[in-house]
Backbone as JSON, one array per atom type, in Angstrom:
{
  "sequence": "XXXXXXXXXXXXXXXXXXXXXXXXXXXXXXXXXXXXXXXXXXXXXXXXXXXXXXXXXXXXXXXXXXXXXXXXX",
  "N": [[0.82, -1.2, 0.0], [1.97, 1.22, 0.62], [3.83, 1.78, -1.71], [1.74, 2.18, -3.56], [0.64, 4.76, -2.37], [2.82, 6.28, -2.84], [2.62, 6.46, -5.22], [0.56, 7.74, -5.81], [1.31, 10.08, -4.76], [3.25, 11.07, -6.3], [1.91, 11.1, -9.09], [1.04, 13.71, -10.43], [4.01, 15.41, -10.96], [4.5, 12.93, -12.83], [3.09, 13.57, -14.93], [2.48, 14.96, -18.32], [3.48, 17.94, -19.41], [1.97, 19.13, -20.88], [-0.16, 18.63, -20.4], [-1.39, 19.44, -17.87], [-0.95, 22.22, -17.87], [-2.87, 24.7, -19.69], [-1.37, 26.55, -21.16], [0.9, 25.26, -22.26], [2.41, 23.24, -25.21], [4.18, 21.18, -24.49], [5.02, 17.82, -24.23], [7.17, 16.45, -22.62], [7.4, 15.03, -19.07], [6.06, 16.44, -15.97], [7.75, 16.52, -13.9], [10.26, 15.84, -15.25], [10.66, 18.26, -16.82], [10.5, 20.71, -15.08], [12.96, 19.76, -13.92], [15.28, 20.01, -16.11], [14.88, 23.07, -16.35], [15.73, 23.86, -13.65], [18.12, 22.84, -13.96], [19.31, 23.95, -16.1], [19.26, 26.8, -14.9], [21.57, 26.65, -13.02], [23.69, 26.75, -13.59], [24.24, 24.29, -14.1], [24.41, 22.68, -11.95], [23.93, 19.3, -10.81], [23.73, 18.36, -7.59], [22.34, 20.32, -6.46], [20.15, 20.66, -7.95], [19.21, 18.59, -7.64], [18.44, 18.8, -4.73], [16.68, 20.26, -4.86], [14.46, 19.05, -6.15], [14.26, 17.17, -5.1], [12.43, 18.34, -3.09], [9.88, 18.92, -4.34], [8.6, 16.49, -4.77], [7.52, 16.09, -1.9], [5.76, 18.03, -2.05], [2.0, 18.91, -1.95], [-0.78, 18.9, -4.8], [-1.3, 20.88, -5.27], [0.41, 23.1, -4.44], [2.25, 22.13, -5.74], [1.73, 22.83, -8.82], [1.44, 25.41, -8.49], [4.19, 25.87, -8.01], [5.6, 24.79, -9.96], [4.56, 26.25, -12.29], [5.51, 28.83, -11.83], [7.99, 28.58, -11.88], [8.12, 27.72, -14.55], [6.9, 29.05, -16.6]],
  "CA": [[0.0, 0.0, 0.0], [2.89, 2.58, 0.34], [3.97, 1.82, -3.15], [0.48, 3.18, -3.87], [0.29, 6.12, -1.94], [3.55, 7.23, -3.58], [2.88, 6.41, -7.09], [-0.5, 8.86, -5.9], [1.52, 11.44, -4.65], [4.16, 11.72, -7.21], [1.26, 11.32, -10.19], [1.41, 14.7, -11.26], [5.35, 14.88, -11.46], [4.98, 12.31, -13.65], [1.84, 13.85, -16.1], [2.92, 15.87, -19.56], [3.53, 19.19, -18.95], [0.5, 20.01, -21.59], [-1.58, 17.76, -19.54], [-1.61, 20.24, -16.84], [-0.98, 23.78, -18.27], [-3.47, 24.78, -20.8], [-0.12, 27.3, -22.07], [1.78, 24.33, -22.49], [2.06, 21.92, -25.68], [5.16, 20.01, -23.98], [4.67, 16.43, -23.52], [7.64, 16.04, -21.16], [7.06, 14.59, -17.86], [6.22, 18.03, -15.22], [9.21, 16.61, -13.13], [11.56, 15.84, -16.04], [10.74, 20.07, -17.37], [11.3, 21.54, -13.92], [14.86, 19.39, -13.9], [16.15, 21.11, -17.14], [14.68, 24.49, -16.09], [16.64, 24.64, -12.81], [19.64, 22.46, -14.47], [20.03, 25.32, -16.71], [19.38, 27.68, -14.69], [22.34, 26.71, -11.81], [25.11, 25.98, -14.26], [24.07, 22.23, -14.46], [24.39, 21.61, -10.49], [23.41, 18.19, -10.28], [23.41, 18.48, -6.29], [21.52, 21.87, -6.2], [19.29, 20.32, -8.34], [18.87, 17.15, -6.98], [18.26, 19.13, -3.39], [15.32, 21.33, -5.1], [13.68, 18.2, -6.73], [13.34, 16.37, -3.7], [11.18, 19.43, -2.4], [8.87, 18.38, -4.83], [8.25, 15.23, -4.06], [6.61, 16.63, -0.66], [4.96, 19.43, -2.11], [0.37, 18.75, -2.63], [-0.43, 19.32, -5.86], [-1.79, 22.34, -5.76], [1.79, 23.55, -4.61], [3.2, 21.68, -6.99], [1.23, 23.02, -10.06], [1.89, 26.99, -8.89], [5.67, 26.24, -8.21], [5.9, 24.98, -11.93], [3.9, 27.38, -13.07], [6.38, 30.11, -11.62], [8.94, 28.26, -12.88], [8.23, 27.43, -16.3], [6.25, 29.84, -17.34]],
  "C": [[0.86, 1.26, 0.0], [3.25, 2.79, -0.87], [3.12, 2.84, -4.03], [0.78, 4.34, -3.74], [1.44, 7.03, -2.62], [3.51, 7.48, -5.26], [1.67, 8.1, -7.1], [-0.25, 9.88, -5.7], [2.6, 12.25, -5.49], [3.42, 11.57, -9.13], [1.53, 12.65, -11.23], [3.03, 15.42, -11.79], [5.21, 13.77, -12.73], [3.74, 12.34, -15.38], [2.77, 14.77, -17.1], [2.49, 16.96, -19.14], [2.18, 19.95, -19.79], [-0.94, 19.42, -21.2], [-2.1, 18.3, -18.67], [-1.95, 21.73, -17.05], [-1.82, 23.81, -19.78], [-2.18, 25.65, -21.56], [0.76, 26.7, -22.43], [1.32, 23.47, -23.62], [3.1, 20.87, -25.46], [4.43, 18.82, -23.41], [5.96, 15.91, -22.43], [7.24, 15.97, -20.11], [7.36, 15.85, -16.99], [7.7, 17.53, -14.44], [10.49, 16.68, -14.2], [11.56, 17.82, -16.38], [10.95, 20.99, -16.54], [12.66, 21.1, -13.31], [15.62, 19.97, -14.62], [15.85, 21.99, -17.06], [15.6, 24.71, -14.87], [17.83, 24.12, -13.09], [19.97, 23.55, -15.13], [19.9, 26.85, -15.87], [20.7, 27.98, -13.03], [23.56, 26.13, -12.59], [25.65, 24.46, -14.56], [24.38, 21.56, -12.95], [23.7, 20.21, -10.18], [22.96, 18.23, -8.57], [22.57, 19.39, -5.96], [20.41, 21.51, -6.94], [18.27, 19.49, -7.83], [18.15, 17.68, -5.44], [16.54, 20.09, -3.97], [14.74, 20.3, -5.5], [13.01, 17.31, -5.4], [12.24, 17.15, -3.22], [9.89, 19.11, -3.49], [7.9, 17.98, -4.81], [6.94, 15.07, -2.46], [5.69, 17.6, -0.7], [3.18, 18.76, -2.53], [0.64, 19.26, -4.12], [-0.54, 20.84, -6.35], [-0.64, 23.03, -5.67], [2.32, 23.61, -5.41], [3.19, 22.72, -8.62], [2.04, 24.32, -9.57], [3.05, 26.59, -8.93], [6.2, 26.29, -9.5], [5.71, 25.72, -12.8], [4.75, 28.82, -13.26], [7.52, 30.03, -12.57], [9.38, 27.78, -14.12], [7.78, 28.19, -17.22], [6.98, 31.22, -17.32]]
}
């Protein structure tokens, strides 16, 4: 049952970015498009990356959606 609950809470991480944003026609995965938005935007820090992605992971969705939203749009 945990398996579950995480596949349920990391669902939208793993929806097409035009699946979510009507301003979006990207089909990348919302987590893969907020990885190359802050990879490029920290000189390719893998670790600095890796430390903002996890925050993610914990964020509802509704969080989730504005943070992406800030940051992709």
């Amino acid at each position: 049952m945990a398996a579950t609950a995480y596949v349920e809470k990391t669902a939208l991480l793993d929806t097409a970015t035009k699946d979510i944003f009507d301003w979006s026609d990207d089909a990348t995965p919302l987590r893969d498009a907020m990885w190359d938005k802050v990879m490029d935007s920290n000189n390719h820090n893998t670790d600095a990356t890796s430390e903002q992605a996890a925050k993610w992971e914990d964020m509802n969705d509704c969080d989730l959606k504005a943070a992406a939203e800030k940051l992709l749009k």
